[in-house]
C-alpha positions as CSV (number, residue, x, y, z in Angstrom):
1,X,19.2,-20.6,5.5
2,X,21.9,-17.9,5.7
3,X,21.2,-15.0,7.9
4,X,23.1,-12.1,7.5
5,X,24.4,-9.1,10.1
6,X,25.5,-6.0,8.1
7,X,27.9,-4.0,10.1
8,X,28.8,-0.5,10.0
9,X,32.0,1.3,11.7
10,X,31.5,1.5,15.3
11,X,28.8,-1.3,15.4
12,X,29.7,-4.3,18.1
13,X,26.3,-6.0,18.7
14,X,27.7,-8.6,16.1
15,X,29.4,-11.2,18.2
16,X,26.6,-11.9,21.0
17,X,23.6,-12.1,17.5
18,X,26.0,-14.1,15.9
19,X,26.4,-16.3,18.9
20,X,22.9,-16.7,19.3
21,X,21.8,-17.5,15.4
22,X,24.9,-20.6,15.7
23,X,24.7,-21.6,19.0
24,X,20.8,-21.9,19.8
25,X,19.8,-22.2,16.1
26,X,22.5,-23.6,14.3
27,X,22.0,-20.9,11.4
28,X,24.4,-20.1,9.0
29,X,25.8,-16.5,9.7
30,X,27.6,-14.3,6.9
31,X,28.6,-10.7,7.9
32,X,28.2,-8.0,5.5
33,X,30.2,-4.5,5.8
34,X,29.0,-1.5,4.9
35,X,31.4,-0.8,2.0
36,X,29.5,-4.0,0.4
37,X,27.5,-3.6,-2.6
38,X,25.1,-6.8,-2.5
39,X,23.0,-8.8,-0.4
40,X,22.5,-12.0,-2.6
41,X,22.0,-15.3,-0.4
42,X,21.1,-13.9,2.7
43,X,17.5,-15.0,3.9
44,X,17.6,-13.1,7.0
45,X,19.6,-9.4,7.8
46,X,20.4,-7.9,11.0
47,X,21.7,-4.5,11.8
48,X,23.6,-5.3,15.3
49,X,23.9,-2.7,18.5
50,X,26.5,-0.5,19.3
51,X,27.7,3.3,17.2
52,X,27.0,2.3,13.8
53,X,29.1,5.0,12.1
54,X,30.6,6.1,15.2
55,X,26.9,7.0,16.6
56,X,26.5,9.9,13.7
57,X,24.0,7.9,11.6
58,X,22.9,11.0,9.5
59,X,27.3,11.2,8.6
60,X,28.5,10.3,5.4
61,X,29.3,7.3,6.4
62,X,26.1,6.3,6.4
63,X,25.0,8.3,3.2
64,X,28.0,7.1,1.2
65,X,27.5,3.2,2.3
66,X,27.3,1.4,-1.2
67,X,25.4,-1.4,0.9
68,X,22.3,1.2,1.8
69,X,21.0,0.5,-1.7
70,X,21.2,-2.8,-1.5
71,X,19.7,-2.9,1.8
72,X,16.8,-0.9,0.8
73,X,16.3,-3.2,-2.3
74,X,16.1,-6.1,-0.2
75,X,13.2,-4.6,2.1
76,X,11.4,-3.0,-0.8
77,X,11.2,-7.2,-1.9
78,X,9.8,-8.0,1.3
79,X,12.5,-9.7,2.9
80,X,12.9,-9.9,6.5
81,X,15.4,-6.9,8.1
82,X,15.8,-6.1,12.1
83,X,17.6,-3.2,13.2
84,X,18.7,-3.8,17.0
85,X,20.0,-0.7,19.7
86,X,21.5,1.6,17.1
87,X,20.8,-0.8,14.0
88,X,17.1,0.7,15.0
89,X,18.2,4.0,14.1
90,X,19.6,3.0,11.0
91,X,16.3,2.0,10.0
92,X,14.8,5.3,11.1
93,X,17.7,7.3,9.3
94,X,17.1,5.1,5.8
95,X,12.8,5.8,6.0
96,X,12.9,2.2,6.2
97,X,10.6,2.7,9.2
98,X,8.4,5.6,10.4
99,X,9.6,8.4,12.9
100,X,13.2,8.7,14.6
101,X,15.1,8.3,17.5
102,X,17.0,11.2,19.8
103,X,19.0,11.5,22.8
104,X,17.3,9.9,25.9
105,X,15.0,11.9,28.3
106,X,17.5,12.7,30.7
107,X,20.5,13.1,28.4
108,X,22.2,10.2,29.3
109,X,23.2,6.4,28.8
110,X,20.8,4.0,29.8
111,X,22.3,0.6,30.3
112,X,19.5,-1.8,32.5
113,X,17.1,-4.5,32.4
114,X,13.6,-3.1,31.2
115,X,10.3,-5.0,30.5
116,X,8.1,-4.7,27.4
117,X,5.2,-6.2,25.9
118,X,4.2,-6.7,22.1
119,X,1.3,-4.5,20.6
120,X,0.1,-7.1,18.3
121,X,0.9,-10.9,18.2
122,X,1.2,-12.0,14.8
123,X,4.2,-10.4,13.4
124,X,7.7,-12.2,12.6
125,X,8.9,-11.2,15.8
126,X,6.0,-11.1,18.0
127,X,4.3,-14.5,16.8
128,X,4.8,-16.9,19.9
129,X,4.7,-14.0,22.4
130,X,1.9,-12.9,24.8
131,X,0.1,-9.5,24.6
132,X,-0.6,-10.0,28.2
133,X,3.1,-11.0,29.5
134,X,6.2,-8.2,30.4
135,X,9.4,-9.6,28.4
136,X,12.6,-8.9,30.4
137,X,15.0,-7.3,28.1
138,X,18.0,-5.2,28.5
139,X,18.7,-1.8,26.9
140,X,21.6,0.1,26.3
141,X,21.3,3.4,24.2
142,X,22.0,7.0,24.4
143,X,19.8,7.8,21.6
144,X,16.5,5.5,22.5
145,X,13.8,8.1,22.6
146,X,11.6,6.9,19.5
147,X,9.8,10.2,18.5
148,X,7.3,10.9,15.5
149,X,4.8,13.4,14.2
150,X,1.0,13.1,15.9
151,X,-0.1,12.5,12.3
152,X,2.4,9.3,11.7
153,X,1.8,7.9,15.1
154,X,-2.4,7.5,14.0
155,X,-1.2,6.3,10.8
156,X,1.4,3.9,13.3
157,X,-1.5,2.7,15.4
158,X,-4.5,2.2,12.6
159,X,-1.8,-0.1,10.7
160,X,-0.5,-1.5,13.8
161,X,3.1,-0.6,13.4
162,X,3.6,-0.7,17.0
163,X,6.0,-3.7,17.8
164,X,7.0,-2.9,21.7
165,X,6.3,-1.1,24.5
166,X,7.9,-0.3,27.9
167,X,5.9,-1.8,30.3
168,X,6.5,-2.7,34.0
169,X,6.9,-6.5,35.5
170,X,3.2,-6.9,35.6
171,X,2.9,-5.8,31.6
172,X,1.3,-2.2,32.9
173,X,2.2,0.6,30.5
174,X,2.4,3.4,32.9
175,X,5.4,6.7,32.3
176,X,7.3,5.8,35.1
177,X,9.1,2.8,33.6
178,X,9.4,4.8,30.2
179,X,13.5,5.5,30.9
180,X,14.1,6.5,27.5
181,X,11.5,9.1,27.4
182,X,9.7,7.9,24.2
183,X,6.4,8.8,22.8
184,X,3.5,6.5,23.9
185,X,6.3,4.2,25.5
186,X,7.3,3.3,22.1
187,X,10.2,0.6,22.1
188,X,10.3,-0.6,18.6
189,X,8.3,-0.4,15.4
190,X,8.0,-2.2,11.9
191,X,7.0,-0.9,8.5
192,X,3.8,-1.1,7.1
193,X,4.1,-4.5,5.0
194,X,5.5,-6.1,8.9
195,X,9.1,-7.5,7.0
196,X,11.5,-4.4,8.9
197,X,11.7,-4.4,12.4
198,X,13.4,-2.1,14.6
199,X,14.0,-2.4,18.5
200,X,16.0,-0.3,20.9
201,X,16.2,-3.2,23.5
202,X,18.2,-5.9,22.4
203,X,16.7,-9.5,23.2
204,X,20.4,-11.2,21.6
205,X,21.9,-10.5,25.5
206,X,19.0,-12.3,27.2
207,X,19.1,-15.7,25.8
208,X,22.9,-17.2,26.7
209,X,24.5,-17.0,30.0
210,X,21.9,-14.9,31.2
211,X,21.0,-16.5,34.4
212,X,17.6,-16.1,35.0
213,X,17.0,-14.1,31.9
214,X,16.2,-15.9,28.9
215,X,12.8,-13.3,27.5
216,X,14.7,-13.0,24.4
217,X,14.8,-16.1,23.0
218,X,11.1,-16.2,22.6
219,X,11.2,-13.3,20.6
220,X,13.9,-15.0,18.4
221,X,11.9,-18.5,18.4
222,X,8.8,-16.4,17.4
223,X,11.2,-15.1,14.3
224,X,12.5,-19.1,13.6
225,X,8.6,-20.2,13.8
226,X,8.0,-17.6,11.4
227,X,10.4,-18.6,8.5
């Protein structure tokens, strides 16, 4: 099984995912760049963190990728894509998920150790987790406030497109521990047929050399159970 991290200029998430899918999982790992044009043998694709296109998303660089058709041919067969930090927004940019991500509340980098808890329990990603347990995870994002219309957040909730939320230690959604600012403490979402995934915290730097953080190899475990 080959899984595949597509980068884009600006993007540095790459080396800590790719650590992880080798080191912990002994998975095959093929990077893909943006001026690519096919996707064939990859099982598995990540979008990494960091500034995909330099942080502009909506740029050219991003409209004039050959690899964005690609990409969205490989969702639209129901393969499995995450978007991670900024690779979120990537997601959001492309319609590949619902709604969109802007500057944080407070106008300002975020760069901490946040808790969040799945909305559902049966996705790729959320599979082995608890609905009833905080996940320590760390953030780091200017543009993590996950926004959408009042009319795409009911569609969001009756289909259960909720992945995350911002919760505090004890896995109480309350506002205070919503840093980011987003709508209903939204911290990542899939699309409706649950194969794209997008998270603004980024569970790759919890699970190696994290002392007494390891949350985020559950959520990865939860994704190995699944395939």
């Amino acid at each position: 099984m080959t899984f595949g991290i597509l980068l884009f200029p600006g993007a540095h998430g790459d080396r800590e995912l790719t650590r992880v899918l080798q080191e912990c999982y002994g998975k095959k790992v093929k990077q893909v760049w943006n001026r690519e044009t096919g996707l064939g043998g990859i099982d598995v694709l990540f979008i990494p963190g960091g500034f995909p296109c330099k942080g502009s998303t909506g740029s050219s660089c991003l409209k004039d990728s050959p690899v964005i058709e690609s990409m969205l041919e490989y969702a639209d067969k129901g393969r499995i894509l995450v978007g991670i930090g900024n690779g979120f927004r990537v997601l959001c940019e492309t319609g590949l998920v619902p709604g969109e991500l802007r500057m944080n509340r407070k106008q300002r980098f975020i760069c901490t150790n946040t808790f969040i808890k799945p909305d559902n329990d049966y996705t790729a990603m959320t599979g082995k987790l608890s609905n009833n347990h905080a996940y320590r995870i760390p953030i780091a994002t200017g543009y993590g406030r996950f926004t959408a219309r009042e009319d795409t957040l009911v569609r969001m909730r009756h289909q259960e497109q909720i992945l995350f939320r911002y919760c505090d230690r004890f896995a109480r959604i309350t506002e205070e521990i919503n840093l980011t600012g987003s709508v209903d403490n939204i911290a990542g979402v899939c699309n409706e047929k649950k194969n794209v995934f997008g998270m603004i915290p980024q569970p790759e730097r919890a699970v190696i050399g994290s002392g007494q953080n390891g949350d985020g190899r559950e959520i990865f475990d939860s994704l190995m159970e699944f395939l």
